[in-house]
N, CA and C atoms as an extended XYZ file, in Angstrom:
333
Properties=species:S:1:pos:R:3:atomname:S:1:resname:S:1:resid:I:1 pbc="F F F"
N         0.842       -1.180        0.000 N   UNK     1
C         0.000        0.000        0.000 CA  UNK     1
C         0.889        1.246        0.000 C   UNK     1
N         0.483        2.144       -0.497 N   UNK     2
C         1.339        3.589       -1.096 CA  UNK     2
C         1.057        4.033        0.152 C   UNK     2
N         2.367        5.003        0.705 N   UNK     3
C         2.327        6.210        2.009 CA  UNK     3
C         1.399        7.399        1.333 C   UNK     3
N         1.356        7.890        2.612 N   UNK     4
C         0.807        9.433        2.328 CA  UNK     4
C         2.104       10.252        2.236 C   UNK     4
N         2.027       11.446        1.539 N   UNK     5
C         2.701       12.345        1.995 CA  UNK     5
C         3.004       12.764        3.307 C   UNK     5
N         1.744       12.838        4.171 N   UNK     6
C         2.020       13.785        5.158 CA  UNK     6
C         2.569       12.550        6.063 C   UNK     6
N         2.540       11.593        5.986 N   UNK     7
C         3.322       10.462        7.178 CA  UNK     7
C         4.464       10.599        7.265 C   UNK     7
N         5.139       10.870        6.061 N   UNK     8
C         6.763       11.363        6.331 CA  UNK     8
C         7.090       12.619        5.669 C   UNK     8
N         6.231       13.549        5.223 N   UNK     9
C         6.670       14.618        5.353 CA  UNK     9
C         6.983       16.085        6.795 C   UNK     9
N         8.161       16.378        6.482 N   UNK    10
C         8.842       16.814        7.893 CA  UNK    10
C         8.313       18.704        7.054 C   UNK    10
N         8.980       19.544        7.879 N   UNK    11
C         9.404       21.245        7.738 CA  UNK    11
C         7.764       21.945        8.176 C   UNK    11
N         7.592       22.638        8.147 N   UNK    12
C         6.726       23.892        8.311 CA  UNK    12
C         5.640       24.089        7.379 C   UNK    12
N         4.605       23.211        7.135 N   UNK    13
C         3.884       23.915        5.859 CA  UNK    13
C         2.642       25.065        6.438 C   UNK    13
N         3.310       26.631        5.949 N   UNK    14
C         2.669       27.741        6.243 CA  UNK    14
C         1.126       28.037        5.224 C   UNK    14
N        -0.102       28.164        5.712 N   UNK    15
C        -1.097       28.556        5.095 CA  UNK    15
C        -1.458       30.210        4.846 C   UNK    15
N        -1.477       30.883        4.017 N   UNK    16
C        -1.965       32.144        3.649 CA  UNK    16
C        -1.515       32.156        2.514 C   UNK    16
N        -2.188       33.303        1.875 N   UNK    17
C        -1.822       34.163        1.237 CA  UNK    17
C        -0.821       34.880        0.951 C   UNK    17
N         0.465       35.119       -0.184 N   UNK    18
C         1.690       35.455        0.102 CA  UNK    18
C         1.183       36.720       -0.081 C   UNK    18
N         1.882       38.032        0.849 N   UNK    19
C         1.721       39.392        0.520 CA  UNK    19
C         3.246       40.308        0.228 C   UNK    19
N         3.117       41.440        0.131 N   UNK    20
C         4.208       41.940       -0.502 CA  UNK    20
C         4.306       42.744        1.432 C   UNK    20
N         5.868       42.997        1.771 N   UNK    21
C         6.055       43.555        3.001 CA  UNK    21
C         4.911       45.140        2.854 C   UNK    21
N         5.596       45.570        1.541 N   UNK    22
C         4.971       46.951        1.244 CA  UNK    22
C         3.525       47.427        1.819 C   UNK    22
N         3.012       45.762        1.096 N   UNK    23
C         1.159       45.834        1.847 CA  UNK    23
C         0.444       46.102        3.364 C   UNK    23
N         1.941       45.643        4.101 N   UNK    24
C         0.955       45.728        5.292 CA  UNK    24
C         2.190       46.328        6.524 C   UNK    24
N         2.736       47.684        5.822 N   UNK    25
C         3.930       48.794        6.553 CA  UNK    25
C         2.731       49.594        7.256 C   UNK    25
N         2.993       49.968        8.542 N   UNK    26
C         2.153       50.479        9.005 CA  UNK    26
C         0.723       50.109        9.482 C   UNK    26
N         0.325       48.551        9.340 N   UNK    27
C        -1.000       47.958        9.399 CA  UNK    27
C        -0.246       47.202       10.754 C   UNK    27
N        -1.534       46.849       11.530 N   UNK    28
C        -1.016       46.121       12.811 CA  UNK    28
C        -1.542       44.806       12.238 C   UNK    28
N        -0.660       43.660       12.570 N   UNK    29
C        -0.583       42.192       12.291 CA  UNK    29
C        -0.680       41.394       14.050 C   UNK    29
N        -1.057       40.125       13.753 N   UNK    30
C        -0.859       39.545       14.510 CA  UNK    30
C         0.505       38.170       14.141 C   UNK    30
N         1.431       38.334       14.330 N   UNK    31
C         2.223       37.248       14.063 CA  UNK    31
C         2.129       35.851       14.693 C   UNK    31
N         1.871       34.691       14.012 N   UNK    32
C         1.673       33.309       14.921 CA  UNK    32
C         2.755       32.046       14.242 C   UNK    32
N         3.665       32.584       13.828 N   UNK    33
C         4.486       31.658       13.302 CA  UNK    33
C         5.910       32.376       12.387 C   UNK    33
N         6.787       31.806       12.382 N   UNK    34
C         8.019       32.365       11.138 CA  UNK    34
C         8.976       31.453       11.438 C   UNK    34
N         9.748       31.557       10.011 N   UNK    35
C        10.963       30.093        9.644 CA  UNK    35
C        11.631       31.168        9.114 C   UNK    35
N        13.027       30.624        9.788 N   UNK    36
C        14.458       31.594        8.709 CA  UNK    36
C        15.116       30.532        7.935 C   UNK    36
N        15.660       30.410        7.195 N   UNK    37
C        16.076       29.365        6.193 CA  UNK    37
C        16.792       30.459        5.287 C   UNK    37
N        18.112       29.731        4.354 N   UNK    38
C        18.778       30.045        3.572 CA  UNK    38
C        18.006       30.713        2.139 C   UNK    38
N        18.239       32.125        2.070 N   UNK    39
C        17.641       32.627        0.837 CA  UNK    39
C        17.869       31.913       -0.464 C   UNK    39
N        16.513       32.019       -1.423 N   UNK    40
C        16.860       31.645       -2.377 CA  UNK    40
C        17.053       32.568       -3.569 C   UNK    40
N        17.425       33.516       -3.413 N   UNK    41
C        17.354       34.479       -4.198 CA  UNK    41
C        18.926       34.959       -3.986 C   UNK    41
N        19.563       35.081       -2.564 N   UNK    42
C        20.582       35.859       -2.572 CA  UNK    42
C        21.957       34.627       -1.768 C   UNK    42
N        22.649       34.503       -2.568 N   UNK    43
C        23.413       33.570       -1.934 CA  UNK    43
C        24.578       34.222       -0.698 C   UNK    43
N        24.338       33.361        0.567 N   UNK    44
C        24.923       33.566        1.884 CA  UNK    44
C        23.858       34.584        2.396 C   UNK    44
N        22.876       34.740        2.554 N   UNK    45
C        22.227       35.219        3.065 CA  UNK    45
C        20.985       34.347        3.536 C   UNK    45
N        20.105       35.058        4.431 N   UNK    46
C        18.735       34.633        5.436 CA  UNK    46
C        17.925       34.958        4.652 C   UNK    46
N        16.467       34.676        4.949 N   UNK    47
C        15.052       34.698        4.662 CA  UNK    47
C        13.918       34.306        5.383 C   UNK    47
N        13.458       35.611        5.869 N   UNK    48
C        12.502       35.182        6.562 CA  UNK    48
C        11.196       35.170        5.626 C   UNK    48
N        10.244       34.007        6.718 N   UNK    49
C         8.866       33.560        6.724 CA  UNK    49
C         8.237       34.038        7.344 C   UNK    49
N         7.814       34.952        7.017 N   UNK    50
C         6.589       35.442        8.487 CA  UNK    50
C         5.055       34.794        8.506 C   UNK    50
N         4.656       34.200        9.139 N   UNK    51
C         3.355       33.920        9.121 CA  UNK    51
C         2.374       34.884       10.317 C   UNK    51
N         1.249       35.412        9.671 N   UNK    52
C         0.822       36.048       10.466 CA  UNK    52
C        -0.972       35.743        9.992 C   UNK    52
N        -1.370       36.871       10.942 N   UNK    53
C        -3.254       37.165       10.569 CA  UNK    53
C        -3.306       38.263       10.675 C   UNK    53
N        -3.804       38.962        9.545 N   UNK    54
C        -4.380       40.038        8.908 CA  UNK    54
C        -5.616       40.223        7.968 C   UNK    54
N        -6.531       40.931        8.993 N   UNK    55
C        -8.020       41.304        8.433 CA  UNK    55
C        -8.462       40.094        8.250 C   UNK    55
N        -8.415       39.281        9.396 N   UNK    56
C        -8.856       37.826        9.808 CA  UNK    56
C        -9.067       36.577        8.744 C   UNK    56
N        -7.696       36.432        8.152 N   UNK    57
C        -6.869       35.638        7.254 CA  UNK    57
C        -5.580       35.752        7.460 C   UNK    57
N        -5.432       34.450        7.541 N   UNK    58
C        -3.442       33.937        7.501 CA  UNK    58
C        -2.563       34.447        5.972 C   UNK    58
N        -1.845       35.291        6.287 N   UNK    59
C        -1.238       35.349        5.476 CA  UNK    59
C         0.140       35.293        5.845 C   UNK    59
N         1.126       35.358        4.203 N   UNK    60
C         2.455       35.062        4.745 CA  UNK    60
C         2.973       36.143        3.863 C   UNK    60
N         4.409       36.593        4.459 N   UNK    61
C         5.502       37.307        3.916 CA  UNK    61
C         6.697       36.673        4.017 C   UNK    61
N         7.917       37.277        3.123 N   UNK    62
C         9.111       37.271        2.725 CA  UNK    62
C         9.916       38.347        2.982 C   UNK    62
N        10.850       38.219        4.118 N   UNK    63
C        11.598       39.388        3.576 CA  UNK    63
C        13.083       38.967        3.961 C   UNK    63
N        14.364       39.736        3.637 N   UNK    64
C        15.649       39.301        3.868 CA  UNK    64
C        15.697       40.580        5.160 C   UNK    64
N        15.181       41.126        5.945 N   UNK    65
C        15.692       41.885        7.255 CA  UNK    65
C        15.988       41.260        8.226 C   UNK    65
N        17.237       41.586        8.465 N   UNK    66
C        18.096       41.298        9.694 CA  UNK    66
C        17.307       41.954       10.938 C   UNK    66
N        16.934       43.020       10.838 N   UNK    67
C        16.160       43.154       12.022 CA  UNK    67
C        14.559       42.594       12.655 C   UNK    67
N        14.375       42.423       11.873 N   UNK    68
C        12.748       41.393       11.685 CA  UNK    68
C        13.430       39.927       12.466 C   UNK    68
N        14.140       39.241       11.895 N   UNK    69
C        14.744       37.971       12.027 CA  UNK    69
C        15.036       38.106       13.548 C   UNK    69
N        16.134       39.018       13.921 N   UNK    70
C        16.413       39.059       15.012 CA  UNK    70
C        15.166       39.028       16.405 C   UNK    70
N        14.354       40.152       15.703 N   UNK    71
C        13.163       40.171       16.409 CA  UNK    71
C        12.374       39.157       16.623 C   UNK    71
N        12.169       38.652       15.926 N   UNK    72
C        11.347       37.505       16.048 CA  UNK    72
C        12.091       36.170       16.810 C   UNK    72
N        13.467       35.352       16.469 N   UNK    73
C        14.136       34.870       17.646 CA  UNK    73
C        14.042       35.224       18.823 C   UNK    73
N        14.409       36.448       19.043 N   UNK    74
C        14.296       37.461       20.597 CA  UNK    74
C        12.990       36.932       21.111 C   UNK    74
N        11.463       37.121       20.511 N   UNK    75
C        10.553       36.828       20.920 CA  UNK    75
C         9.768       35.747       20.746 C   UNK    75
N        10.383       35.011       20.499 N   UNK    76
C         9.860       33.940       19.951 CA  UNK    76
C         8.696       33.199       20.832 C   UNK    76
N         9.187       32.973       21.882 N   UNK    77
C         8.190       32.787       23.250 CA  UNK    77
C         7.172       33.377       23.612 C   UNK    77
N         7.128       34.395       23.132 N   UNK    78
C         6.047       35.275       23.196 CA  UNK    78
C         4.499       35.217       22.194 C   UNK    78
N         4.935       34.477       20.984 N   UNK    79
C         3.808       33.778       20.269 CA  UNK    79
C         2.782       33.564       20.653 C   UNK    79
N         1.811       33.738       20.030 N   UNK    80
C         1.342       35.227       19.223 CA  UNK    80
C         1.309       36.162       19.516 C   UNK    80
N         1.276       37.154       18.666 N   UNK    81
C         1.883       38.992       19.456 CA  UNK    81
C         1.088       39.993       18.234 C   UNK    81
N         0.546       40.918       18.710 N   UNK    82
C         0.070       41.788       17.968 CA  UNK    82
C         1.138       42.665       17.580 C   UNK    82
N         1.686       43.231       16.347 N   UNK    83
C         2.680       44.136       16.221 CA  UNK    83
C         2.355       44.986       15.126 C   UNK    83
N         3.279       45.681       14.747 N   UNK    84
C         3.188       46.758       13.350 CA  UNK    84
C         4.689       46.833       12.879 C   UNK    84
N         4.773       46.436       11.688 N   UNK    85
C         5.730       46.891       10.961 CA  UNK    85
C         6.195       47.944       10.500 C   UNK    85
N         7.367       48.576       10.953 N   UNK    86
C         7.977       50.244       10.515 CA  UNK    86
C         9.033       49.845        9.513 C   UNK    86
N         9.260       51.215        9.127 N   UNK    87
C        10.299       51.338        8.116 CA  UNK    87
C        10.842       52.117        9.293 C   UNK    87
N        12.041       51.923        9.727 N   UNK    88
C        13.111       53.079       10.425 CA  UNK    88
C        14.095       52.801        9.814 C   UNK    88
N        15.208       54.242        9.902 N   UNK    89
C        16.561       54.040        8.963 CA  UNK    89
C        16.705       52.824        8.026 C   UNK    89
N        15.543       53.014        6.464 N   UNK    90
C        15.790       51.706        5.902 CA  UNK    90
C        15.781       50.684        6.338 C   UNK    90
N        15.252       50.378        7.559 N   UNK    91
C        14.919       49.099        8.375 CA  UNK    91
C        13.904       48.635        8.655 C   UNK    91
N        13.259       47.516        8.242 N   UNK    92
C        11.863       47.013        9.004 CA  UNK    92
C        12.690       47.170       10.324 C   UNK    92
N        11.189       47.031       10.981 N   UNK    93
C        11.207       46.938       12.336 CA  UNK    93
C         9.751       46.860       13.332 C   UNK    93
N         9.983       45.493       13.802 N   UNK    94
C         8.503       45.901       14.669 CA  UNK    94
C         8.227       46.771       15.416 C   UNK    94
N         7.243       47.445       16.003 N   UNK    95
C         7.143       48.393       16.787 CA  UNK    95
C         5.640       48.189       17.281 C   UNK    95
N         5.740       49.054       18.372 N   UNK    96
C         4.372       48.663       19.509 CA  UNK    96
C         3.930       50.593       19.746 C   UNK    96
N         2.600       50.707       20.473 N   UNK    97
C         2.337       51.802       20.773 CA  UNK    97
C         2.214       51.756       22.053 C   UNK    97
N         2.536       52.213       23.416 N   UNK    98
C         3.002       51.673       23.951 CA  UNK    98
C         1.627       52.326       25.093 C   UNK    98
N         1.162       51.622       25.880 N   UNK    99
C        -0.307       52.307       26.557 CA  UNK    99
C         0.109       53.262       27.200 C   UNK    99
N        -0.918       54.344       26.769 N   UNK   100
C        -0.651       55.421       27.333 CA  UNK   100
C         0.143       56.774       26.950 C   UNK   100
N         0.942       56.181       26.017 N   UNK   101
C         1.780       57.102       24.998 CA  UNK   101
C         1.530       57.378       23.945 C   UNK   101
N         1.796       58.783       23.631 N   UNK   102
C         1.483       59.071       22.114 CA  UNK   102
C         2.697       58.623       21.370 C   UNK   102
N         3.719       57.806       21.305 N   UNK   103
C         4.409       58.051       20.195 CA  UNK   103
C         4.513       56.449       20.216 C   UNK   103
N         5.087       55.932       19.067 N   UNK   104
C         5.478       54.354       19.190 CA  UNK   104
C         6.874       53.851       19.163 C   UNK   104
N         6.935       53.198       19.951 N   UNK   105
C         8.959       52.816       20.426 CA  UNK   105
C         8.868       51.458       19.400 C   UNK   105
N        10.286       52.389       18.784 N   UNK   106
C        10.911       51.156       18.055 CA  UNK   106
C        11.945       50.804       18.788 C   UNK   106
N        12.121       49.454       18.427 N   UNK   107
C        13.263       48.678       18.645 CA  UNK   107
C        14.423       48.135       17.047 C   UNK   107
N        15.115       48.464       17.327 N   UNK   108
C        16.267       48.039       16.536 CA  UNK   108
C        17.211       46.700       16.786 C   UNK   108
N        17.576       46.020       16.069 N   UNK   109
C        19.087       45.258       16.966 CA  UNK   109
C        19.606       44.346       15.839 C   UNK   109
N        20.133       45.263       15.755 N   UNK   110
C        21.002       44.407       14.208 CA  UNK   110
C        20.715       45.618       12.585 C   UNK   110
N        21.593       44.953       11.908 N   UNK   111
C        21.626       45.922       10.248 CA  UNK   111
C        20.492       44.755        9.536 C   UNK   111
């Protein structure tokens, strides 16, 4: 009798919609998942997976930021997390609004 796929298939299979980072700069996400793995586009370099929910659908992104990546290791434990994606100095970067404050603190840590 023939296997299934999924009996021995191993890795991460992410469900959504792929979106462009561009789409959702400044939109608050909920992140519930991400994989870094070797780019396929840029050799010696990372790639992140972001899996998230937005406007109550899973969707997924791509991006090569070192600071995203970092961020997301850092918090990893923290799964699931409501956040927003910034552009600072040419940098994604998550960022929060922080209760009670008018302005929103970014965090940086890494190029």
């Amino acid at each position: 009798m023939s296997k299934r796929f999924y009996d021995f298939a191993t890795g991460d299979l992410f469900e959504g919609d792929k979106v462009k980072i561009a789409d959702i700069i400044d939109k608050e996400i909920e992140v519930i998942d991400f994989r870094i793995d070797d780019s396929k586009l840029k050799q010696d370099e990372k790639c992140l997976k972001l899996q998230f929910i937005f406007e109550n659908e899973k969707r997924i992104v791509f991006t090569g930021s070192n600071v995203l990546m970092d961020q997301c290791v850092k918090y990893k434990h923290e799964l699931p997390y409501l956040a927003t994606i910034k552009m600072v100095n040419k940098h994604y970067t998550f960022s929060y609004l922080k209760s009670g404050a008018n302005a929103s603190l970014y965090f940086i840590s890494g190029g």
